[in-house]
Structure formats: C-alpha cells, structure tokens
C-alpha positions in Angstrom: -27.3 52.6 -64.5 -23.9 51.7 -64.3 -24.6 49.1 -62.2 -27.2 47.4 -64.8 -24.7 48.1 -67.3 -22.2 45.8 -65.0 -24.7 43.1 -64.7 -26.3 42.8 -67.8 -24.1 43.0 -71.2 -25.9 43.2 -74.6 -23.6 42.5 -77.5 -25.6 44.6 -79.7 -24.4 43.4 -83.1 -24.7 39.5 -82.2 -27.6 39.9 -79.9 -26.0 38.9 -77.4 -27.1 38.7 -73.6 -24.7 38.4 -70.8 -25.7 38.4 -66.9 -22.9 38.8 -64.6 -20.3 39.1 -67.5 -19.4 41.7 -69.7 -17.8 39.2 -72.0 -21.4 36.7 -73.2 -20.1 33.3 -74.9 -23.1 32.6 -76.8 -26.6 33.9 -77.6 -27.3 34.0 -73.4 -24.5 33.6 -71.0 -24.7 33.3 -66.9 -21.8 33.7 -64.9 -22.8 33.8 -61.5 -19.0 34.2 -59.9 -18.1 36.4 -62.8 -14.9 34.6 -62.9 -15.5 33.0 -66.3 -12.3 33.9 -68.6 -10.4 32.0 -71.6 -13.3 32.1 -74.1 -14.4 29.4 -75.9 -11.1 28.5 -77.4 -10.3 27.1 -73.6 -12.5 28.9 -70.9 -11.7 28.8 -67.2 -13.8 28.8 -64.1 -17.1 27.8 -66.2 -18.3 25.3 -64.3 -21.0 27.1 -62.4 -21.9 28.3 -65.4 -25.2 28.6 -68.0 -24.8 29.3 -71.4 -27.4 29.0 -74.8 -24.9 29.0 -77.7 -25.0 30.6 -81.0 -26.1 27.5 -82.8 -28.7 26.5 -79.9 -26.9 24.1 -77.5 -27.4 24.6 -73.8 -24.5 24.4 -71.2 -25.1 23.5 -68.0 -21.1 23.7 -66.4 -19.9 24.1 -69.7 -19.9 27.4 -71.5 -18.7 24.2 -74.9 -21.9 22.5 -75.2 -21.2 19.8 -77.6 -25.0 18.1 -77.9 -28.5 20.1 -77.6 -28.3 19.8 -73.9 -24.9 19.2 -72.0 -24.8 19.3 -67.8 -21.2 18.9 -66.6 -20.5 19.1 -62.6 -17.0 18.7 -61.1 -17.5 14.9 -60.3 -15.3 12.1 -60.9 -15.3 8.7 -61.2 -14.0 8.1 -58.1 -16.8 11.3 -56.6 -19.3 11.6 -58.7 -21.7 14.7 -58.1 -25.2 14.1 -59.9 -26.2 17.1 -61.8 -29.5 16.3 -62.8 -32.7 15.6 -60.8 -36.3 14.9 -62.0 -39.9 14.5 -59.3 -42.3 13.5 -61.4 -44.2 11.4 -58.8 -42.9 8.2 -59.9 -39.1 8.7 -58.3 -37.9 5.7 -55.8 -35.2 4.1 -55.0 -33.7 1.6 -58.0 -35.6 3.3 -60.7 -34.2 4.2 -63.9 -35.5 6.3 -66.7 -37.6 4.8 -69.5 -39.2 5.9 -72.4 -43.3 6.6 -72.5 -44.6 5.5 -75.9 -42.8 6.4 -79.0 -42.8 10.1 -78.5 -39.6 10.9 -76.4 -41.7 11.0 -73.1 -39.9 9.4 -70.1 -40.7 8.7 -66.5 -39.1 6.6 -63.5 -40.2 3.1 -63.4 -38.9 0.3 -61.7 -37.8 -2.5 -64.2 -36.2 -5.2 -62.0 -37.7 -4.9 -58.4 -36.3 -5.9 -55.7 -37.3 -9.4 -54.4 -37.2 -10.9 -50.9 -38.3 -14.5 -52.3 -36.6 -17.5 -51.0 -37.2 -21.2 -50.8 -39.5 -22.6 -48.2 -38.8 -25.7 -47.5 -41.2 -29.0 -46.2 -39.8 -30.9 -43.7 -41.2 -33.8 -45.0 -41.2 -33.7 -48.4 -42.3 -36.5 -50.7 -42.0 -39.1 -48.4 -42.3 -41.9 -50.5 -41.5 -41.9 -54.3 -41.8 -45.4 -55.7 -39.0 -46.6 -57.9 -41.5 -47.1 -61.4 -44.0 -44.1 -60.8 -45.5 -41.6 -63.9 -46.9 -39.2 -62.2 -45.5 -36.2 -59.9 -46.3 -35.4 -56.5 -46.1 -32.2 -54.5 -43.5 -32.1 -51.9 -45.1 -28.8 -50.8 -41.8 -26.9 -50.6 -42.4 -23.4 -52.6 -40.6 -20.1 -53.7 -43.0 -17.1 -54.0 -42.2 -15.0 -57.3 -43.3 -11.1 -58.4 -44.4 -10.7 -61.7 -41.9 -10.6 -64.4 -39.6 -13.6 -66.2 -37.3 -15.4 -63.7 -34.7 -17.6 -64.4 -33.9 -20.5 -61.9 -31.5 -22.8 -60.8 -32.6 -25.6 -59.3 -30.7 -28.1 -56.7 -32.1 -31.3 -55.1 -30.6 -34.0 -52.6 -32.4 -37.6 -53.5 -31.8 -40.3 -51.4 -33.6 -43.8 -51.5 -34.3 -47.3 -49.9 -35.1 -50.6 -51.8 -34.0 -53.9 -53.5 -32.3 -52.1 -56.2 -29.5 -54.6 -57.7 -25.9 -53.1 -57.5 -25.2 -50.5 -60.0 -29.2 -50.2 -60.8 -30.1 -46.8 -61.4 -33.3 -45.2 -61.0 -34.3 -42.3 -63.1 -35.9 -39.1 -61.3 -37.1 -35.5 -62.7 -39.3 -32.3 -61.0 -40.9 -29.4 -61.7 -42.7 -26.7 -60.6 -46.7 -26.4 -60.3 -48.5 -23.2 -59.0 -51.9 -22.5 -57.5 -53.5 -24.0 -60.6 -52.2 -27.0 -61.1 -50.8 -27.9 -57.5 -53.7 -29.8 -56.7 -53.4 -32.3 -59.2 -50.6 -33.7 -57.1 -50.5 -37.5 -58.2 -51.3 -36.5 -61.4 -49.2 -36.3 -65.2 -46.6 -33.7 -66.1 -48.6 -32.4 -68.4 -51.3 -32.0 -65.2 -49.3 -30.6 -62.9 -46.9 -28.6 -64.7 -47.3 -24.4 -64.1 -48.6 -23.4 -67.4 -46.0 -20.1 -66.9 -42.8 -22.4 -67.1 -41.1 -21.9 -70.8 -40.1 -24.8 -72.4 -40.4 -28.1 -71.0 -39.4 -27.3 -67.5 -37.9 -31.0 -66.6 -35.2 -30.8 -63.6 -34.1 -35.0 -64.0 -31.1 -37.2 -62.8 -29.9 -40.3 -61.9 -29.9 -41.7 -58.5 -29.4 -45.5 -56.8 -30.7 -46.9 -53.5 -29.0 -46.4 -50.0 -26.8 -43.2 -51.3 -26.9 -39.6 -51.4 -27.5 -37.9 -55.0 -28.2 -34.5 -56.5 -30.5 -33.5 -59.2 -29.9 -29.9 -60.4 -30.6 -27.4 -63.6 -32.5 -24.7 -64.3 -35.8 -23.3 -66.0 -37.5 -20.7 -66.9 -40.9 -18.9 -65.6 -42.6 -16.1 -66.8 -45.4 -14.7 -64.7 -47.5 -12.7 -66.7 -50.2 -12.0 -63.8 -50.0 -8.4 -61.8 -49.3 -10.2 -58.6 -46.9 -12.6 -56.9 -47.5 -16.0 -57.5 -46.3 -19.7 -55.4 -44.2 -21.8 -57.2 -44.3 -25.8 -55.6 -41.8 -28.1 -56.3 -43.4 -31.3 -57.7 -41.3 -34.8 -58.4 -42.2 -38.1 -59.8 -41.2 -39.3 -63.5 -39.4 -42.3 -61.8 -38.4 -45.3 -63.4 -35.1 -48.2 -62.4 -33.3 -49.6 -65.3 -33.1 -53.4 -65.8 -34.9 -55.6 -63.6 -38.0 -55.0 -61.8 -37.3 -54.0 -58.6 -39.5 -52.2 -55.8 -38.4 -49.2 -53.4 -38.8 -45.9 -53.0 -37.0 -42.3 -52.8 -37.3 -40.7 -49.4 -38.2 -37.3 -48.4 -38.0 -35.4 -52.3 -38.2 -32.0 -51.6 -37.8 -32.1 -48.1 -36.0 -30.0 -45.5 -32.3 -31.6 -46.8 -29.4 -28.5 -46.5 -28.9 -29.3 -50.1 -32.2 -28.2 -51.7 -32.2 -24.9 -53.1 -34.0 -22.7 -55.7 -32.5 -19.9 -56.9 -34.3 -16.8 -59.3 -33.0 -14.3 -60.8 -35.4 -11.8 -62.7 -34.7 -11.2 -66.7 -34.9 -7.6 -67.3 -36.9 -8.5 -70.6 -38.6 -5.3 -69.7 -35.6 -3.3 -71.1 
C-alpha cells in the first residue's frame, strides 16, 4: 500500500493524478526519474517528462506547455534530437508533412522528388541550319523530366559557315518539342512546340558566320501527365539581316561542351 501510495499521488481536491511523483503539476503528471522539482514557476529535471495541464495542454519534455500539444527534447541547433515520429505507410526519405483535404488530416508525401535528369546530348546535332529558314528542326538532343513544373535554363554554342558580309548577323531561336510534336521536325513553331511549355518558350540570339556564339535563357514547362516525359531541343527561326546571303549554322544542338539544360522543379505543390 505504501508503495502505490509512493507511485501514484491523487490530489484529491484538484483531481489530480501523479505517477512517479508525489508532487502532480497539472491534471496528469509522469515523472519517470522522479527528479522533477521547481514547480511550474521554474521546474527542473522535466525533460523526460509527461504532463496534461489544468487548462488541457499536453507536455511532452515540458511540465510548461504553452500550445495544445508541446514536445521538447534536449536538442540544439547545433544537435538536434527529433522528438516526434509518425509510420503511416507513406514515410520515405525527403518527405514532409502535408495536409489531406481541409479537415486537419496530414500524411508524408513527397513534394519535390528527387531527379536524376540530365541532358543527352547528339553528336551531330542539326547539321545544317540555313541562314533564312522558318521552321525548326530537331537536333535530337533531350532532357527527360518527372511530372511537376520545371524551370530551365537553357545554354547553346552556334557556330556557322557562309557568305555572310562583315558584321552581318543572322538571327537564331529554339525550343523544346516532346513525343507529340517531335515529329513535325521541319515544321512551324507553333507545330513543333511542346504544348506543356508556359508562355512562348523562345530561347533566340544573334550569331555571325565563321565564329563561335551562345544563345541562352530560360523557360518554363509544366508536365501535367503522371509520368516522365522527353523534352527535344528543336532550332530554326533563322533569318540574316541586310543582304541576301546563303550559308548555314553547323551542328545546333550537337555534342559542343557548351550546351546545357538545366531544370529545377517549382514546388507549386506547396
């Protein structure tokens, strides 16, 4: 009896429950190092401690709950030590918490997953782009995208040949096509453009005959499908200023160390 009585504490006049203290804190009090002193004012040793409060807060390493639920460990921010953990079948690595509905209910999901995708370049490229051409061509280089909204940056070496007069510049843009619209490679923009690109989707620059230029910006592609998806880079669009003059651009989209396509997802899921 005694021993119960040293265990378990019933403040009889608050109701009070206290296991492993003879002094409870609030409504229900655990103390499993019965160590706890200082009361609420400014308790010591409470940090293993669980506590339901007069006013209904739980304490989890705190005997001073300050919102319905608190859990406190003794990490830092130099060590932190988690103090909560939640299986509900959908934990994995890189998952974060989100709300179900509008009811409060929450589950892991993954937001932003991880992506492997990179450029893979042609060696060839578009091997011959025409100086005055309308339509676009695919130079069967491709980046392979998950679903979600991506934003890219977009860098391409040009270089050309031709009887372009000094200081003649020829006018060059590209896009991207996917499975869809790949295939009408020597056809319009408007043809070969990916119907998932936002906006108009134009990556465009200057270049001149017998040097070394870059085209470069960025776009944006949302793929709404539930499954990756191959992105080609398509270029054509050309046209010289002045005179007529005849030529072409060499290798577009080929295997040059300066081509590059960079994505990075938009967490418009958050």
């Amino acid at each position: 009896m005694l021993l119960l009585m040293g265990i378990f504490s019933f403040g009889i006049s608050y109701a009070q429950v206290g296991i492993n203290t003879q002094n409870p804190q609030g409504i229900f009090h655990v103390d499993p190092n019965s160590n706890t002193t200082g009361g609420i004012a400014a308790p010591v040793n409470d940090e293993e401690d669980v506590i339901v409060t007069n006013d209904g807060k739980v304490g989890i390493g705190t005997i001073t709950p300050e919102v319905l639920l608190e859990i406190k460990t003794a990490g830092t921010q130099t060590s932190p030590v988690p103090g909560f953990q939640l299986q509900d079948g959908n934990e994995a690595e890189g998952n974060i918490l989100l709300s179900v509905g509008n009811t409060g209910l929450a589950t892991w999901q993954n937001v932003i997953p991880a992506s492997t995708s990179q450029l893979v370049t042609s060696a060839a490229g578009i091997t011959s782009l025409t100086f005055n051409d309308v339509n676009y061509y695919n130079s069967n280089s491709y980046i392979v995208l998950p679903p979600g909204r991506w934003a890219l940056n977009v860098v391409s070496l040009i270089s050309g040949t031709g009887t372009l007069a000094a200081r003649t510049p020829v006018w060059v843009s590209s896009t991207l096509a996917d499975d869809s619209t790949a295939g009408n490679s020597g056809g319009s923009l408007a043809s070969v453009k990916s119907p998932d690109i936002e906006g108009m989707g134009l990556i465009s620059g200057i270049c001149w005959s017998y040097q070394y230029m870059t085209i470069c910006g960025s776009m944006i592609i949302n793929n709404t499908s539930n499954a990756s998806k191959t992105y080609y880079y398509m270029a054509g669009g050309t046209s010289s200023f002045g005179v007529s003059v005849t030529g072409s651009l060499n290798r577009v989209g080929g295997s040059w160390g300066e081509i590059n396509i960079i994505a990075y997802r938009i967490p418009s899921d958050l």
